[in-house]
C-alpha positions in Angstrom: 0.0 0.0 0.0 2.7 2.6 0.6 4.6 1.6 -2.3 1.5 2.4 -4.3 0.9 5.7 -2.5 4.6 6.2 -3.2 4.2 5.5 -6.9 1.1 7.8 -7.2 3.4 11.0 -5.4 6.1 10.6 -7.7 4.0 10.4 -10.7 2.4 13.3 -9.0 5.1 15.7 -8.6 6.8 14.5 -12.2 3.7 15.8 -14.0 3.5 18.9 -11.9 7.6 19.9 -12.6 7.2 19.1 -16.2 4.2 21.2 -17.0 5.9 24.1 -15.2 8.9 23.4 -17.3 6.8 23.4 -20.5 5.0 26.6 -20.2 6.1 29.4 -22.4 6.0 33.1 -20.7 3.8 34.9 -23.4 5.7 37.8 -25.2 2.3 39.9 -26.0 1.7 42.8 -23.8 2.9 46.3 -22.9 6.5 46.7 -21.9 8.4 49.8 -20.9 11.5 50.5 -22.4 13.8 51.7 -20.3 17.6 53.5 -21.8 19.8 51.2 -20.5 22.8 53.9 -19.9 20.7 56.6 -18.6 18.1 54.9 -17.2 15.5 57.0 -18.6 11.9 55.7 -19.0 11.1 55.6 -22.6 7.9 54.3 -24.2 5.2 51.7 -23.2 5.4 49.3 -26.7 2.6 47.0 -26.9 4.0 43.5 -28.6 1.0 41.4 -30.4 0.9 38.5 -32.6 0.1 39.3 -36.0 -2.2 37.3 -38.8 1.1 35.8 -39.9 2.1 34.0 -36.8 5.0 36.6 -36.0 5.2 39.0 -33.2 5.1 42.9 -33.8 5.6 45.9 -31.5 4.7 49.0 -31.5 5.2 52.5 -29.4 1.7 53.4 -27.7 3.1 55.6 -25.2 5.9 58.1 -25.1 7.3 59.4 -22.0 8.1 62.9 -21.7 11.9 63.7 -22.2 13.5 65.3 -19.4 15.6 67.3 -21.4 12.8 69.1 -23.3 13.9 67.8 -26.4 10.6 65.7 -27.9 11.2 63.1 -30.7 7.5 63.3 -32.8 8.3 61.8 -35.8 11.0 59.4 -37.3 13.4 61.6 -39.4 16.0 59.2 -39.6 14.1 56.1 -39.9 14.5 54.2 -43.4 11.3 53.7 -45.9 8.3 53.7 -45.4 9.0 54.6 -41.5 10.5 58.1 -42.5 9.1 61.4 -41.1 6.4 59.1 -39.6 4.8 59.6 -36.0 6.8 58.0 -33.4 3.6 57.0 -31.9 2.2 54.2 -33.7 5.6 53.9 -35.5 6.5 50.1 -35.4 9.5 49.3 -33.9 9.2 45.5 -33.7 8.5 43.3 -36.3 9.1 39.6 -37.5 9.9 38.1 -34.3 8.8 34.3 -34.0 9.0 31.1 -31.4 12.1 29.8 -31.0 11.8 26.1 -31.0 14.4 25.0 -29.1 12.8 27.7 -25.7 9.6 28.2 -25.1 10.7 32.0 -23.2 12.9 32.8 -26.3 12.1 34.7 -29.8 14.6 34.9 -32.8 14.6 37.0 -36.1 13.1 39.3 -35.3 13.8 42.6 -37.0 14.4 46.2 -34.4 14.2 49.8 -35.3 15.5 52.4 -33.2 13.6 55.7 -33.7 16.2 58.1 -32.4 19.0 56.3 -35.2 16.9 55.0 -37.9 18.8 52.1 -37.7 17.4 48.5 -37.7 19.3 45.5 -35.8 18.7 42.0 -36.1 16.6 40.6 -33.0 16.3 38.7 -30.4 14.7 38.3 -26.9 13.9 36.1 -24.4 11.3 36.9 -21.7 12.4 36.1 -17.8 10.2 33.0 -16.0 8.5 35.2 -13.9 6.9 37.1 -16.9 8.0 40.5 -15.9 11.3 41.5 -17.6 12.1 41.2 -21.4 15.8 41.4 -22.4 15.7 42.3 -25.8 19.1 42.3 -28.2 19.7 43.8 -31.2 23.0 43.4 -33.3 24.4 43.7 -36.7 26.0 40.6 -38.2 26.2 38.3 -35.1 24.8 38.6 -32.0 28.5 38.6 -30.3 28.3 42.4 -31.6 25.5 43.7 -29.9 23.5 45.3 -27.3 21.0 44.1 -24.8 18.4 46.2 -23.1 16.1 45.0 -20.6 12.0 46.1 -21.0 9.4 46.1 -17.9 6.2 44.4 -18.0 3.5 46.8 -17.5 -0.5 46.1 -17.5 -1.6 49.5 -19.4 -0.8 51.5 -22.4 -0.6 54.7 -20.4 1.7 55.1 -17.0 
């Protein structure tokens, strides 16, 4: 009887560990990008999956800049993002499951506004659901630079 009762705990606990291991922390939401070398609070961007099975983002917020200087539209940003609003302006696009990690996305593509430029990208959302480090290089990902976003529930601060 307690070898039974023994049996039935471990087969217990095996399926409760492996269905924890299994889940996937969902990407979609709003998530607060912070500058990672001032610190500076940046925009809310709201990721979503699109019609074809990829995962976009896209600024919904903009925080004011404490330097006065305001960013509206996307001067620098290459066609058909140029002179566009910066909010609405997608920043993320193109970013899909990674097989091989349920918390991880791959190539992806990522525009910065204030540059124009667009980095390959990557990103891989913590367990806990609340922090998304994001990295966007040129070439390989050796070469380039990770930021971390914030999980946030709303649009607005």
């Amino acid at each position: 009887m307690h070898k039974n009762l023994l049996k039935k705990c471990f087969v217990g606990v095996t399926l409760l560990f492996s269905s924890i291991a299994i889940y996937a922390t969902p990407i979609e939401g709003y998530w607060k990008s912070v500058d990672d070398r001032t610190g500076e609070q940046l925009s809310i961007v709201e990721i979503r999956k699109g019609n074809d099975g990829l995962y976009h983002g896209k600024i919904v917020y903009r925080y004011p800049n404490p330097h006065g200087v305001a960013l509206s539209h996307c001067v620098k940003c290459p066609a058909p993002y140029t002179n566009q609003p910066i909010l609405g302006l997608e920043i993320l696009s193109e970013l899909k499951d990674d097989p091989n990690n349920p918390n991880a996305y791959i190539d992806g593509k990522i525009m910065e506004p204030t540059s124009g430029r667009v980095y390959k990208g990557k990103a891989v959302v913590t367990s806990d659901g609340k922090r998304l480090r994001m990295r966007g290089y040129m070439g390989i990902s050796v070469l380039g630079r990770t930021v971390v976003w914030i999980r946030t529930e709303h649009a607005n601060p």
